[in-house]
C-alpha positions in Angstrom: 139.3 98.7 71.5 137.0 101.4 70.1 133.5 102.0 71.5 130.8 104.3 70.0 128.7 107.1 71.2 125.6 109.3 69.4 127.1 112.3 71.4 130.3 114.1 71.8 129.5 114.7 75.7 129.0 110.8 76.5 131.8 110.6 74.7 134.0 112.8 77.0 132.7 111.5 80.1 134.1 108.0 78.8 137.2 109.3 78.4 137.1 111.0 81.6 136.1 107.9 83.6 139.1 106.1 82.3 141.2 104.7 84.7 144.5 103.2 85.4 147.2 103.5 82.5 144.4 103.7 79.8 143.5 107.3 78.1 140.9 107.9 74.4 140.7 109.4 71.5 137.4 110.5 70.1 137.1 110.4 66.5 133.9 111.7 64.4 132.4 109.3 61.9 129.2 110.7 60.6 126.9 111.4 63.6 128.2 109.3 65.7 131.3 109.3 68.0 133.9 106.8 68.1 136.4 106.5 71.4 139.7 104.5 70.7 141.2 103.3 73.9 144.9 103.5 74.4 146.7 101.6 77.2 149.7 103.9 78.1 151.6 100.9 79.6 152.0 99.4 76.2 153.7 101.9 73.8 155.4 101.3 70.9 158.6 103.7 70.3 158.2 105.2 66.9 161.7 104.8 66.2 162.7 101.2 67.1 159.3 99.8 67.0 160.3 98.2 70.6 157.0 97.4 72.5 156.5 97.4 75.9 156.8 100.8 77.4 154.7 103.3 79.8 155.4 107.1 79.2 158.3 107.7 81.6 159.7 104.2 80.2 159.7 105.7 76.6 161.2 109.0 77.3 163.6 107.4 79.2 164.2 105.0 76.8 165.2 107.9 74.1 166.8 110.8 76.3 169.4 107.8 77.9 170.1 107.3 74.4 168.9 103.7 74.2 167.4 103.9 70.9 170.0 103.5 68.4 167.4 104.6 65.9 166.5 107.7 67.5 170.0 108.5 68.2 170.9 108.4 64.1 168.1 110.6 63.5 169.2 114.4 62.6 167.8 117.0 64.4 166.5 120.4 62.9 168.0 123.9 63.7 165.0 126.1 65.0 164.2 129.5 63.5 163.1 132.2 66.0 
């Protein structure tokens, strides 16, 4: 769901109004303002593709090492 806006501010105060699982993304087309509305009790892991999840669900869903995708991936060695 994406709404639009002529003003950055009006924008914002969507966003901020939000309620529930639901957060927004504003996006600038020309001169207007575009919110997209996510609903956080729906995510997709980026890995698996499984649907379904809220944030804590996700993370959980990765750090218990329930993604067998995730878990195959190779991590990178940081550089301080």
């Amino acid at each position: 769901m994406s709404i639009t806006f002529n003003s950055r501010e009006e924008a914002k105060e969507y966003i901020d109004n939000l309620f529930g699982n639901k957060t927004g993304i504003i996006i600038k087309e020309g001169n207007k303002y575009i919110v997209k509305v996510i609903d956080n009790s729906n995510l997709e892991c980026p890995f698996c593709k499984t649907k379904g999840f809220d944030k804590i669900g996700l993370k959980s869903h990765l750090e218990h090492g329930d993604c067998n995708d995730y878990n195959e991936t190779e991590g990178l060695n940081r550089i301080y």
